[in-house]
C-alpha positions in Angstrom: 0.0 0.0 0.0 1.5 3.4 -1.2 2.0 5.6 2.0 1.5 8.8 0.0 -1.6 7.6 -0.9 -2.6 6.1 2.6 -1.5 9.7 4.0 -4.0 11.3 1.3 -6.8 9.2 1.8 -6.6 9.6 5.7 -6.7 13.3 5.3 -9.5 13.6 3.0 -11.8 11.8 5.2 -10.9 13.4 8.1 -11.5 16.5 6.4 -14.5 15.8 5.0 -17.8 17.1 5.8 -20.0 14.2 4.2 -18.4 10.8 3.0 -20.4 8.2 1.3 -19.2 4.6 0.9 -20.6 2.7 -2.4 -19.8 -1.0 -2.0 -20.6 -3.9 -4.1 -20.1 -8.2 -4.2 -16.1 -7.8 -3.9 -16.8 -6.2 0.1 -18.3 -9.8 1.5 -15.9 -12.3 -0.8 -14.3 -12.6 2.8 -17.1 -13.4 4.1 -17.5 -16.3 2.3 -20.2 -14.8 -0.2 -18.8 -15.5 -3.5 -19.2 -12.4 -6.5 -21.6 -12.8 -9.0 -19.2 -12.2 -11.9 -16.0 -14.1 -12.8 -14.1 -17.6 -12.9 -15.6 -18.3 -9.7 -18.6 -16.3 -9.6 -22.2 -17.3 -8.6 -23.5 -16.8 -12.8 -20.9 -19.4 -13.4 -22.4 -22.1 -12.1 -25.8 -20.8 -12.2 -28.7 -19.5 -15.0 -29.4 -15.9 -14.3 -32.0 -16.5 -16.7 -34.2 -17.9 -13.3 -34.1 -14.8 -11.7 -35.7 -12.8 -14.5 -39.6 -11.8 -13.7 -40.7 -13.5 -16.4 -39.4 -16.8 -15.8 -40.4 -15.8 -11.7 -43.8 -15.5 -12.8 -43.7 -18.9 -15.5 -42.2 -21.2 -13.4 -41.9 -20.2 -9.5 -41.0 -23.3 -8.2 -38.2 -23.7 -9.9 -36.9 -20.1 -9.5 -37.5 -20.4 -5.8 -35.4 -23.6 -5.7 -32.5 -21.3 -7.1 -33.0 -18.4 -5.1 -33.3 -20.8 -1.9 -30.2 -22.3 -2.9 -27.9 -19.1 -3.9 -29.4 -16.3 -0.9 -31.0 -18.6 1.7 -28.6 -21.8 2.3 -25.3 -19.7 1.4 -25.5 -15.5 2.1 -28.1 -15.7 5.6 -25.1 -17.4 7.5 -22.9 -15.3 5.9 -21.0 -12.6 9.1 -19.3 -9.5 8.7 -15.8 -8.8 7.8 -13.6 -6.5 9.2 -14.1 -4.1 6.3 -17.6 -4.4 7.2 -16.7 -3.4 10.7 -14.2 -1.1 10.1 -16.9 1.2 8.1 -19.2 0.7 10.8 -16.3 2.0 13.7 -16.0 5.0 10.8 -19.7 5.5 10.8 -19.5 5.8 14.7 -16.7 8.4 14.5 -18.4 10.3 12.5 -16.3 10.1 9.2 -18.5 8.2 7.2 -21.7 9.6 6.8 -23.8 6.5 4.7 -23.2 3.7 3.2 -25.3 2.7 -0.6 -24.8 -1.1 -1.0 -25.4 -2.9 -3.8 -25.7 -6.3 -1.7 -28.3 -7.6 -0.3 -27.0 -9.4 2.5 -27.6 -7.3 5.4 -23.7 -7.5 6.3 -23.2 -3.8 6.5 -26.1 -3.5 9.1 -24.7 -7.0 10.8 -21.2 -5.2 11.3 -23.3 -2.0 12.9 -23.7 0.5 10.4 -26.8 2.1 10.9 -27.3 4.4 7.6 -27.5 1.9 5.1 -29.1 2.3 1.7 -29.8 -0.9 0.0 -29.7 -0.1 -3.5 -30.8 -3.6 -4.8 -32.9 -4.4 -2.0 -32.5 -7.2 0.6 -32.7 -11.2 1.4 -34.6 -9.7 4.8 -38.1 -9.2 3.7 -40.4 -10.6 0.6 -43.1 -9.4 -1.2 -46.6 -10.4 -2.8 -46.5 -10.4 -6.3 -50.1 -10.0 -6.0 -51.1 -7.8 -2.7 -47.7 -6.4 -2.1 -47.5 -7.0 1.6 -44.1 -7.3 3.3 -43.2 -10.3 5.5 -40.0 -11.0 7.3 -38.1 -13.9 5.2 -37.1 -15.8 8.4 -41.1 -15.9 9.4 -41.8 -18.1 6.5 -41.0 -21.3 6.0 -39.4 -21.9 2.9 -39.1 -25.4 2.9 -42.2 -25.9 0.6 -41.6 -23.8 -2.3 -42.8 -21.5 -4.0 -43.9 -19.3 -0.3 -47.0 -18.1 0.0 -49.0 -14.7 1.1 -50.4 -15.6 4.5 -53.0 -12.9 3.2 -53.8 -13.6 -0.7 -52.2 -17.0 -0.6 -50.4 -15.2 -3.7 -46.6 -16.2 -4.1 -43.7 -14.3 -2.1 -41.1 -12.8 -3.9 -37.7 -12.2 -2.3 -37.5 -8.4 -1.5 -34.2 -7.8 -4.1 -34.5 -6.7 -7.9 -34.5 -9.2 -10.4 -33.1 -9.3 -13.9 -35.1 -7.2 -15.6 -36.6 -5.1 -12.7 -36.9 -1.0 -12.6 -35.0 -0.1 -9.6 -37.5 1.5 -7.2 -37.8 5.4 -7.5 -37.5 5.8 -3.7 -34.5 4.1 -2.9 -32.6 5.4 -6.7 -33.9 9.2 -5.7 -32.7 8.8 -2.0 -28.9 7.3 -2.9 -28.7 9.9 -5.8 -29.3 12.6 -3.3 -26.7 11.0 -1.4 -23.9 10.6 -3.9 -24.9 14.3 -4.8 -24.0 15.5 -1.0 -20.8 13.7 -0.9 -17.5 15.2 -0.7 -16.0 12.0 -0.3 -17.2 8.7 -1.8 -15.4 5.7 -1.1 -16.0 3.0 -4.1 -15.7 -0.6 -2.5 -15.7 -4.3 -4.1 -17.5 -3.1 -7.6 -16.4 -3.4 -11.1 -18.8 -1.0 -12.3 -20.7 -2.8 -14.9 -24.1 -2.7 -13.1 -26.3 -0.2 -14.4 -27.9 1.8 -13.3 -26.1 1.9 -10.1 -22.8 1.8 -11.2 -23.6 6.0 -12.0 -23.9 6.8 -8.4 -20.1 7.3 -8.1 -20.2 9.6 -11.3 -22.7 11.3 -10.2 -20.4 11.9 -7.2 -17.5 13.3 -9.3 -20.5 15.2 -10.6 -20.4 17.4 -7.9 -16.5 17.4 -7.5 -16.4 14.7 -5.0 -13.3 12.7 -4.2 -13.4 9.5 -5.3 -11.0 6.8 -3.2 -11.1 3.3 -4.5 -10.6 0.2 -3.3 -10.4 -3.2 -5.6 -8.8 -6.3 -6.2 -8.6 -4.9 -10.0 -8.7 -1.5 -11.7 -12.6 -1.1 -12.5 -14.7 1.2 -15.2 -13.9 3.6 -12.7 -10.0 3.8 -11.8 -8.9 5.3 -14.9 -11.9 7.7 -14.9 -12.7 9.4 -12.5 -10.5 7.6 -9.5 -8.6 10.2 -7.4 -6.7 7.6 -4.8 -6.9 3.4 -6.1 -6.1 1.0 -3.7 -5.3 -2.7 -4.8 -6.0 -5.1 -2.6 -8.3 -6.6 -0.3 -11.4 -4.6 1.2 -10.0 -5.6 4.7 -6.8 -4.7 4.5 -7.0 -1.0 3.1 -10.2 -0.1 5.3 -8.7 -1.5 8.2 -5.4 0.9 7.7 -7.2 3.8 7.2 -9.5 3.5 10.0 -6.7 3.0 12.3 -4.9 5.9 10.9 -7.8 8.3 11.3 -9.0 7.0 14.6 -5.3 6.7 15.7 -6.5 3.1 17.3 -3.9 0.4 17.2 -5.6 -1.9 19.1 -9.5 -2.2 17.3 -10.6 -6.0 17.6 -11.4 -7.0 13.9 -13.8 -9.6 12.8 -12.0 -12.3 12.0 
């Protein structure tokens, strides 16, 4: 890790008056939650065609069987890395002001961040396709698939967008205005390829927000609009800086 860039990074965020972490699938690989993309990466091994609405709606069953298997055996035992934590200790000092995640994992809220906006939405709640109420995913048993409304007896979708799905206009309009306040945004564990979140850090630079990065690879954003890149693992870098900027050598990690 470059110490001039360390040094730099430290002393934007503890100059800055609003700094907004963006963090994709790369953030829990240490967790145990493989990415979506790449040699190893969940759309590998497995159709994204099943999680497209249509196919939802055609053939729920099977697209449950999938989703059960990917989210519900594998990401809800999933804990919290010290990245994870180390935003959340950064969150409690006051030098990180939100966090917009494009997982849906509930790791960021796990660690103890407590301004989290869940782009994509979350494995924590489903939805009737037909009435719309919300139910808490561990209050349903989803050992007979597909779930079902305890209201409509319609079918329970997992609370996350599928292929194919608009982005709700709450939760775009409320992490645009967020990218928009930043002075700071710290891009975490995302190529960039997903649209349209993968604007939120331009819209950032937009406003003439710093941009630090931190990736195992340069992404469509280090050569672009990337201020200070970091290569390496999420744990590692945020661990650094939040010991250099809360000057705390002895912060328990996650292990």
């Amino acid at each position: 890790m470059n110490d001039v860039d360390l040094m730099n990074a430290v002393s934007l965020m503890k100059e800055s008056k609003y700094t907004v972490v963006f963090s994709g699938a790369g953030i829990s690989v240490e967790s145990g939650i493989p990415p979506f993309r790449g040699p190893d990466g969940i759309w590998t091994y497995n159709d994204p065609s099943c999680l497209t609405l249509r196919y939802f709606r055609k053939e729920p069953k099977k697209s449950w069987e999938l989703i059960r298997k990917i989210f519900y055996e594998t990401f809800v035992t999933a804990q919290p890395n010290a990245a994870h934590k180390a935003i959340a200790d950064l969150e409690k000092s006051g030098h990180i002001h939100s966090v917009i995640t494009q997982n849906i994992n509930d790791l960021h809220q796990k660690a103890g961040s407590r301004s989290v906006y869940e782009y994509h939405g979350t494995i924590k709640r489903l939805v009737c396709v037909e009435c719309f109420r919300m139910v808490e995913s561990n209050s349903i048993d989803l050992t007979a698939l597909p779930p079902i409304c305890p209201d409509c007896s319609g079918i329970l979708k997992p609370d996350f967008v599928f292929f194919g799905e608009f982005i709700p206009e709450e939760i775009n309009s409320l992490c645009l205005g967020e990218a928009e306040c930043a002075d700071v945004m710290l891009v975490i564990g995302t190529s960039g390829s997903v649209k349209p979140a993968s604007m939120l850090p331009f819209a950032a630079k937009r406003v003439r927000a710093s941009i630090i990065e931190v990736n195992i690879a340069p992404s469509a954003y280090t050569h672009h609009i990337t201020d200070i890149y970091f290569q390496g693992r999420a744990t590692d870098v945020l661990t650094t800086i939040a010991d250099r900027i809360t000057d705390n050598r002895q912060r328990v990690l996650y292990k």
